[in-house]
N, C-alpha and C positions, 0 to 999 in steps of 0.2 A: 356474143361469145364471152363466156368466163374468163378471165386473164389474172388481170398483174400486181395490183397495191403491194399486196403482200409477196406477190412474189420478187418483190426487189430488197425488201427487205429479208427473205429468206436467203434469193441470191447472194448476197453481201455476205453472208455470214456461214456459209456451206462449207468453204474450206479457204485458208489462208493463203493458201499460194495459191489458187486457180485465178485467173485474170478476170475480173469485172466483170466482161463481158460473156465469159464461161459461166461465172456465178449466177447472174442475172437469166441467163437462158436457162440454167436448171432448175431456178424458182420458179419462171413462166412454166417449165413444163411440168411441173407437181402441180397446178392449179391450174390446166388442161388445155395450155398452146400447144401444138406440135413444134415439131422440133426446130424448123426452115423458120417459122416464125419466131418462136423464139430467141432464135440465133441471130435473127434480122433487128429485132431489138434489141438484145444485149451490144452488140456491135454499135447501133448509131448510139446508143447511152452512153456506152463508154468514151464514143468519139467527138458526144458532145459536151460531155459534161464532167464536170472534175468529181477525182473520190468525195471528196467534203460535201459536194451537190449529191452525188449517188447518195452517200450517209442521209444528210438531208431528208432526201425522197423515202428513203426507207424509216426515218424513224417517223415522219409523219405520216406514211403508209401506215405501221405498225398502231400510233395512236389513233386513227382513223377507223381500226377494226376490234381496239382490242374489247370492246363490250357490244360487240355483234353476234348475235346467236351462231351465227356460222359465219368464221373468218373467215374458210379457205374459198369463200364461192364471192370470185372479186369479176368484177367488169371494166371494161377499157371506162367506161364513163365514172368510176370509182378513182380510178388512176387519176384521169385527167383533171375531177375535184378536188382532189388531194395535193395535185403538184399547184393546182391555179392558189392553191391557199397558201404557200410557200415564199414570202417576200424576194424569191428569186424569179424573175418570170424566165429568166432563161431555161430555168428547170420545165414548168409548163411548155415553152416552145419546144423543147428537146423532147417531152414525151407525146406531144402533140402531133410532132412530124416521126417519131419515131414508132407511134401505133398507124397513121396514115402510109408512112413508106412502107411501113412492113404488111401491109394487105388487112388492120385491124381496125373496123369502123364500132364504133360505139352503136 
């Protein structure tokens, strides 16, 4: 299933007052989660991880895509290479368990 890199870092930047976890589920669903999922995501990101981590995931999501012929066609297995590259591993556990609880297998 197509998902997320980029959709986190779209998230993050949609609108300033929506909460993290709103943001992030409307980037999953412009790069073609449904909605239940998406929102299942955004929710455990938020819960696990601080803005400065989200910021994180998202600019190295954003680096990860920006000389790819087509950015918006991202995969949970794209995600989870992008966060493992993050000298945070916490970030990788949190998107790890957070594509696995929400029903999203690579």
């Amino acid at each position: 299933m197509k998902v997320i890199v980029l959709a986190c870092v779209a998230g993050l930047a949609v609108t300033a007052c929506a909460a993290p976890s709103q943001r992030i589920s409307t980037g999953l669903q412009r790069y073609g989660l449904d909605a239940q999922r998406s929102t299942c995501v955004g929710d455990r990101l938020q819960g696990d991880l601080s803005l400065g981590q989200l910021q994180q995931l998202g600019k190295a999501a954003a680096a990860y895509r920006r000389d790819d012929t087509d950015p918006t066609r991202l995969t949970v297995s794209d995600l989870l290479r992008v966060a493992g590259e993050i000298r945070d591993p916490a970030i990788a556990l949190a998107v790890g368990k957070g594509a696995a609880g929400c029903g999203i297998v690579p």
